[in-house]
C-alpha positions as CSV (number, residue, x, y, z in Angstrom):
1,X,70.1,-81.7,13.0
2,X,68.4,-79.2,15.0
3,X,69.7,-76.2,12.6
4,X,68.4,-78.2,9.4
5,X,64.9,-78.0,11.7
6,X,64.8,-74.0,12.1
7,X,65.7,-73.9,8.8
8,X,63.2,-75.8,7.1
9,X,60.5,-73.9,10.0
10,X,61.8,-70.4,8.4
11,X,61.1,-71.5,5.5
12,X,57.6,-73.0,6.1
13,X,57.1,-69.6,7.8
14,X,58.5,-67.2,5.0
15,X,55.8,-69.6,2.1
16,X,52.6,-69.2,4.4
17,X,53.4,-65.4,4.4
18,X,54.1,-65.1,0.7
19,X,50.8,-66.6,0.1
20,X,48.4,-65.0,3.1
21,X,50.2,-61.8,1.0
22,X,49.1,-62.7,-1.9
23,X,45.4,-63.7,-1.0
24,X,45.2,-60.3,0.5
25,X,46.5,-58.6,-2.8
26,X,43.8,-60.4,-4.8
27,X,41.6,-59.3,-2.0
28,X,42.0,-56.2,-2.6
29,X,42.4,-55.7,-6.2
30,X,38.7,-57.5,-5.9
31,X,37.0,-54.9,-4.2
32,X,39.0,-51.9,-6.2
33,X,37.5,-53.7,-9.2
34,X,34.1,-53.7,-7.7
35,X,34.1,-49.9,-6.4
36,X,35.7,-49.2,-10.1
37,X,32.9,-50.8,-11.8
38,X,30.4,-49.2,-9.7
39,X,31.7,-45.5,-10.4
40,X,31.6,-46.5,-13.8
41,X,27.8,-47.6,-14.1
42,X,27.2,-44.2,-12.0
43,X,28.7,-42.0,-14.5
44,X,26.9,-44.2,-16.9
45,X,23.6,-43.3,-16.0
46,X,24.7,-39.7,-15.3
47,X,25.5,-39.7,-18.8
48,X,22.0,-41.6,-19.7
49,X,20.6,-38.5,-17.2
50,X,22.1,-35.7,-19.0
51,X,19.2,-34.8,-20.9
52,X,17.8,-34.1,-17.5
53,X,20.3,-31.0,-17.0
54,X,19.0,-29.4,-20.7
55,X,15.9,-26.8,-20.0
56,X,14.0,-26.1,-23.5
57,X,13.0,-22.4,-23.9
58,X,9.1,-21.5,-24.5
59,X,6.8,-18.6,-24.3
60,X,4.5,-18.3,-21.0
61,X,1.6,-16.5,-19.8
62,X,2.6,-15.3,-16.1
63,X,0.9,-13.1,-13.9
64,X,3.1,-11.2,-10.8
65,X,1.3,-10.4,-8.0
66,X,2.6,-8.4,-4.8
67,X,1.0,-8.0,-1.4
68,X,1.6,-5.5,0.9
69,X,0.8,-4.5,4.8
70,X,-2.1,-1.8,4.5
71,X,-3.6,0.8,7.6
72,X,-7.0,1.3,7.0
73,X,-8.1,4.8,7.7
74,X,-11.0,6.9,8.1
75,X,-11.9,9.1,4.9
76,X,-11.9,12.4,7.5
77,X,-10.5,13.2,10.5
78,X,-11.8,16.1,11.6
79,X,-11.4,18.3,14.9
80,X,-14.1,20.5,15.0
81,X,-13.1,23.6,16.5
82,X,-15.0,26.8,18.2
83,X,-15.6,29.9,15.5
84,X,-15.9,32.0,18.6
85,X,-15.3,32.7,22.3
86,X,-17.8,31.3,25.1
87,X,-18.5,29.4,27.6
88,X,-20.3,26.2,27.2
89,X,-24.0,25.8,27.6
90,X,-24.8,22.1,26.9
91,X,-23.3,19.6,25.0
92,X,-25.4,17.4,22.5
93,X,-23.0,14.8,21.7
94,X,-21.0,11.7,23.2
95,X,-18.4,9.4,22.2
96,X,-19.5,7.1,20.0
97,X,-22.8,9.8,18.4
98,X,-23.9,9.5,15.1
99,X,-24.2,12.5,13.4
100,X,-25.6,14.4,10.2
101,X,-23.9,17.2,8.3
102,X,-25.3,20.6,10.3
103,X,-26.6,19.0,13.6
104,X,-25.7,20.8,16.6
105,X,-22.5,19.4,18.7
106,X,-21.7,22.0,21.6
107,X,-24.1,25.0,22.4
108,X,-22.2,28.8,23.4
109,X,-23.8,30.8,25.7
110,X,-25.5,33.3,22.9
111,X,-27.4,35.7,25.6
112,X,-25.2,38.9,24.3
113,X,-24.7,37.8,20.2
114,X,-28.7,37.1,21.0
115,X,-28.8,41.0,22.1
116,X,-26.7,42.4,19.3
117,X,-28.9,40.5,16.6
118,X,-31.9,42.0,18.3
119,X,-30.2,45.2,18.1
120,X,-28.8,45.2,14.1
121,X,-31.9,43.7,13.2
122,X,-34.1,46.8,15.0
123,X,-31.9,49.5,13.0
124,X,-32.2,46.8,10.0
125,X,-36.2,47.8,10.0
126,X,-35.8,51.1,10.6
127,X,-33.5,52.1,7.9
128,X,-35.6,50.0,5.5
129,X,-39.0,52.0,6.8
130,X,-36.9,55.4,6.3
131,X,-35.9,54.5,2.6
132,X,-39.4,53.7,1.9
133,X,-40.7,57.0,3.1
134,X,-37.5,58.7,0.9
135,X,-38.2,57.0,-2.1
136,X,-41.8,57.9,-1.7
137,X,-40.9,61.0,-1.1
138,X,-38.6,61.4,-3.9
139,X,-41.1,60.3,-6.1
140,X,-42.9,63.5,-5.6
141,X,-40.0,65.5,-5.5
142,X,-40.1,66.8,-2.1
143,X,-36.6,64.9,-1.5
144,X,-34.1,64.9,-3.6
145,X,-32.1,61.9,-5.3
146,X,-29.3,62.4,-3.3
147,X,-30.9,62.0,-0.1
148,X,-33.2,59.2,-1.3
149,X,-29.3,57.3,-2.3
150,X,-28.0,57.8,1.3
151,X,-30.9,57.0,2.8
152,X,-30.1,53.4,0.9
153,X,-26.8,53.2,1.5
154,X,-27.1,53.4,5.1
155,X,-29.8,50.8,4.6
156,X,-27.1,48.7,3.0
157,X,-24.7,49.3,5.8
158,X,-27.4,48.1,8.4
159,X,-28.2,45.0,6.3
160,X,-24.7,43.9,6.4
161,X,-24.2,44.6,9.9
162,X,-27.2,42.1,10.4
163,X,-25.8,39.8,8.3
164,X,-22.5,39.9,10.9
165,X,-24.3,40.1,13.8
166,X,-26.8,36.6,12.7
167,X,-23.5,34.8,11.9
168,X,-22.2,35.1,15.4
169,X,-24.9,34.2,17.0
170,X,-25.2,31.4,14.6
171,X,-21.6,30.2,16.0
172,X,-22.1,29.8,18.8
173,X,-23.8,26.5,18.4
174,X,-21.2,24.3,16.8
175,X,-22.6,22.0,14.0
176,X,-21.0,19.1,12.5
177,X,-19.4,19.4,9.3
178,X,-20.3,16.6,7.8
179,X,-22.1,13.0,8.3
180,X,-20.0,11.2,10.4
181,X,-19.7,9.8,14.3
182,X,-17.7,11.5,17.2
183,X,-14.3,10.2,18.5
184,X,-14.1,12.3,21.1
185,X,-15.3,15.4,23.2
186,X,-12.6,18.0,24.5
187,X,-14.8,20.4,26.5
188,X,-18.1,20.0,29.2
189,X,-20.6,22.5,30.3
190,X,-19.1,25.4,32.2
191,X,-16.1,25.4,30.5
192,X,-14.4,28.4,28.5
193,X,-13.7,28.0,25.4
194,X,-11.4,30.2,23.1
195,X,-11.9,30.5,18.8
196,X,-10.5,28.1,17.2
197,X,-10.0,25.7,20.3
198,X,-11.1,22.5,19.5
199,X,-14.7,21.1,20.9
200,X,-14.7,17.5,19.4
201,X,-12.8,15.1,16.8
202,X,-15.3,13.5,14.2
203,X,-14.7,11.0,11.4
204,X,-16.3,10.1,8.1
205,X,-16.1,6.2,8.1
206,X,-18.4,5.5,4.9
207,X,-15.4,5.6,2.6
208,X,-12.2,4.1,4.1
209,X,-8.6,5.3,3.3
210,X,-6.4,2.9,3.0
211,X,-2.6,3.5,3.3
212,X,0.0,1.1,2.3
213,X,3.5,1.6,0.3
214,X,5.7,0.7,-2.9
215,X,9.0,0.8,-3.7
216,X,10.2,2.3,-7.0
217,X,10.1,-1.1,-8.9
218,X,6.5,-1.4,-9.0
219,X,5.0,1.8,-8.4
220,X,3.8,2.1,-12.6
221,X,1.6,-0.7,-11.9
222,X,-0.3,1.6,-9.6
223,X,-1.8,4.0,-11.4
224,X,-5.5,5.6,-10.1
225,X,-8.3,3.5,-10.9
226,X,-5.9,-0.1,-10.2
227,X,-8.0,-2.4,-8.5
228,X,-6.2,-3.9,-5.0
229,X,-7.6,-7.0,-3.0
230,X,-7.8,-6.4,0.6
231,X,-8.0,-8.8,3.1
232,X,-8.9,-8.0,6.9
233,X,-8.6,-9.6,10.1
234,X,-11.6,-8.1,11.8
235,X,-13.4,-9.6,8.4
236,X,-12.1,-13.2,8.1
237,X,-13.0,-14.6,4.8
238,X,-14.1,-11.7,2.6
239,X,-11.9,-10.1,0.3
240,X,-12.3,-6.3,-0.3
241,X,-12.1,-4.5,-3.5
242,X,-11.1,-1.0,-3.6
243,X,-9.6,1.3,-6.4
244,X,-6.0,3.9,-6.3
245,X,-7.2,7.2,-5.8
246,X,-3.7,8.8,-4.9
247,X,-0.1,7.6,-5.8
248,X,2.9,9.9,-4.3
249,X,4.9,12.1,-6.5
250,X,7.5,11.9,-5.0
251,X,9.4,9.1,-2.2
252,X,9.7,9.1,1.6
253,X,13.5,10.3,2.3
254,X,13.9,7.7,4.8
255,X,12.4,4.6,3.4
256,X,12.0,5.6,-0.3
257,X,8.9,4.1,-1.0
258,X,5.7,5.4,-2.4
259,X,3.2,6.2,-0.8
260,X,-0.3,5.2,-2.4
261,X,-4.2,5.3,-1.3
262,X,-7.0,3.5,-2.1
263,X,-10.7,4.2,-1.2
264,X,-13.0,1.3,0.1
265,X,-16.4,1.8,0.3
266,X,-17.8,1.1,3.6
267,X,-21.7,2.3,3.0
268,X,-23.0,0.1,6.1
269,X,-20.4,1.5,8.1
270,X,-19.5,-2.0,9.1
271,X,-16.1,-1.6,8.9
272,X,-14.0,0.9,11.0
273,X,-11.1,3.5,10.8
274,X,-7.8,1.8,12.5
275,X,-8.0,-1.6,10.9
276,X,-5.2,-3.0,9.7
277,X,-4.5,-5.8,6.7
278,X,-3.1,-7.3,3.8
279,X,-3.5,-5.9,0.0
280,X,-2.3,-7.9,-3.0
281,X,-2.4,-6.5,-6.5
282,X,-0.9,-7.4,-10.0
283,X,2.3,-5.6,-10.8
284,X,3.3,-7.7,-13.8
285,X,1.9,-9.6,-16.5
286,X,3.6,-11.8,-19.3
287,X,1.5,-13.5,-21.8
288,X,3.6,-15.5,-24.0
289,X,6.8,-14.3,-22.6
290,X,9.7,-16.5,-23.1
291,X,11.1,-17.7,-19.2
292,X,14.2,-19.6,-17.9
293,X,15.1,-21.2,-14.7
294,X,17.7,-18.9,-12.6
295,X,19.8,-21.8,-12.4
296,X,20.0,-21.1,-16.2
297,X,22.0,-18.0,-15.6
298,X,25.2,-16.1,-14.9
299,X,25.2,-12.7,-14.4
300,X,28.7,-11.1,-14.4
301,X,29.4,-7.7,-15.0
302,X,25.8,-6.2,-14.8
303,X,24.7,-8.4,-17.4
304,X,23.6,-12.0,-18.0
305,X,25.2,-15.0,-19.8
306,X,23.5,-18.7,-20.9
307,X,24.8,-21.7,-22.0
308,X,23.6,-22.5,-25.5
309,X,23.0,-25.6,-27.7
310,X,23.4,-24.4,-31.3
311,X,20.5,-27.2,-33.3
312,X,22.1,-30.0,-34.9
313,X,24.7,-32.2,-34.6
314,X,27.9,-31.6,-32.9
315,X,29.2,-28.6,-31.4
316,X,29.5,-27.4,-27.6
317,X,27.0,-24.9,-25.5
318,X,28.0,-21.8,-26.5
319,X,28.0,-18.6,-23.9
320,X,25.5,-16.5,-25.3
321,X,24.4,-12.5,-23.5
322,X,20.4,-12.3,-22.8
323,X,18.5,-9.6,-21.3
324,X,16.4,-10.2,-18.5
325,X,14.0,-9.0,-15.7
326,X,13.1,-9.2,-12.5
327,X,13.1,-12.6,-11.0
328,X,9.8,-14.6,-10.7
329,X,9.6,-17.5,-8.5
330,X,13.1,-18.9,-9.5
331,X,12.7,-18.0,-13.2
332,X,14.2,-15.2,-15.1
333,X,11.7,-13.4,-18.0
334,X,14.1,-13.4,-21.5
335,X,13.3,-10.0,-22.8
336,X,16.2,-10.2,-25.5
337,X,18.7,-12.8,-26.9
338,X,16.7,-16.0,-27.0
339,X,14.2,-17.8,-29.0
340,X,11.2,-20.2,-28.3
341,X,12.9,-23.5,-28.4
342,X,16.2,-22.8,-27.6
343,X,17.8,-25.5,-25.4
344,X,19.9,-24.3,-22.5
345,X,22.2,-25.6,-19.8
346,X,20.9,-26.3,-16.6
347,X,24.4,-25.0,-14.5
């Protein structure tokens, strides 16, 4: 009896395990429907989206512009130096003078060059009262030509040695070469100076010089007379014009990059030398130039490859060889290989 029990309990046992088995099968099978169904709709609607992932070629206008760090320098920098030897009698200048072309900087004591002019000046006027009296003399024959000519050409000889003797003494008072203001003075009053030693540095600050550099790409777009935008930090707000006067021949050996200048007026001397700032300029412009997105492109080889819809029904993208240029803000400018209304694979 009690055997006929434990069977019939195994076999209550063995049916409600067949069937929680079997709800859990169609459990599953449910939601592996479900997830099937739902891939399905989203590679459905990627399909509805695929004309999402075609990019239409057509011509653009585009303008490139660059910018680049800039030092802005005086026009001239100039030490001044000593034409001759002396010691120094006063000094007319400070750090921070404005000065005119020709005003006197640092004064030489002149006492001796004063005393030599003096002297060539004194034989100057007697040589020229002697060759008056020859050549009146001459006139009436009591001297001859001969002695009225070397009479004048020791005339001559004194003139020039006037001449010498007024530039010297004219030296030693340093003048400033130009219009400009003084950086700096090297010597003070009492001091020894040698020729050619340096008395003060100068600058010209009504034009500017300003310095920045290009690499080979776009140095042709920087020929003299190209306008450049300049923007300062000491002048917040104003942007400053100025045109190339000087493009490099030839590359820096270390950086290999151009060097180029441009000039900024600066008639109110409101700006100064030793600024630094920001130029921007155009080195490229496309009107009606035919672009495509980089994503477009494959470039294998040194050279570039699209995918292609050939118009009209049927037929796949087609790998078709373009040439292109430089990259412009995640576009690629199509100089050969396509045509305005080309439609291309987005990759």
């Amino acid at each position: 009896m009690l055997a006929r029990r434990s069977k019939r309990a195994i076999l209550a046992f063995l049916g409600l395990s067949l069937l929680v088995g079997v709800l859990l099968a169609s459990v599953s099978r449910y939601f592996e429907g479900v997830e099937t169904r739902r891939r399905l709709q989203d590679e459905k609607a990627s399909l509805k989206q695929r004309e999402d992932f075609v990019f239409t070629v057509e011509p653009r206008t585009v303008e490139r512009e660059r910018r680049y760090a800039v030092a802005v320098d005086p026009w001239m920098v100039s030490d001044v130096p000593a034409e001759v030897a002396g010691r120094v009698s006063a000094t007319k200048v400070e750090p921070g003078s404005r000065v005119r072309k020709g005003d006197p900087l640092v004064l030489l004591d002149d006492e001796i060059a004063a005393s030599d002019l003096r002297r060539a000046e004194a034989q100057l006027a007697e040589l020229q009262r002697l060759l008056a009296e020859a050549e009146t003399l001459g006139r009436s024959k009591v001297v001859s030509r001969t002695q009225v000519e070397a009479v004048r050409s020791e005339a001559r000889v004194a003139d020039a040695a006037e001449d010498s003797a007024r530039a010297r003494f004219e030296d030693h008072t340093i003048r400033a070469p130009y219009d400009g203001d003084i950086v700096e003075r090297f010597v003070q009053v009492g001091e020894a100076v040698n020729v050619n030693q340096r008395v003060v540095r100068m600058v010209d600050t009504s034009r500017l010089r300003v310095v920045f550099y290009v690499n080979e790409r776009d140095i042709a777009s920087f020929a003299p007379g190209t306008k450049i935008l300049i923007r300062l930090p000491a002048v917040p707000g104003r942007v400053l014009e100025a045109p190339v006067v000087h493009v490099a021949q030839a590359s820096d050996q270390d950086t290999r990059l151009f060097r180029v200048e441009a000039a900024l007026a600066n008639p109110d001397l409101a700006l100064r030398g030793g600024l630094t700032g920001e130029a921007s300029a155009r080195v490229g412009f496309y009107r009606d130039q035919l672009f495509v997105p980089t994503a477009c492109v494959r470039l294998e080889g040194g050279k570039a490859y699209v995918l292609r819809i050939p118009p009209g029904e049927g037929g796949g993208p087609r790998q078709t060889e373009v040439r292109i240029g430089e990259e412009l803000e995640g576009f690629y400018p199509v100089l050969e290989g396509l045509s305005a209304g080309d439609r291309l694979i987005v990759r």
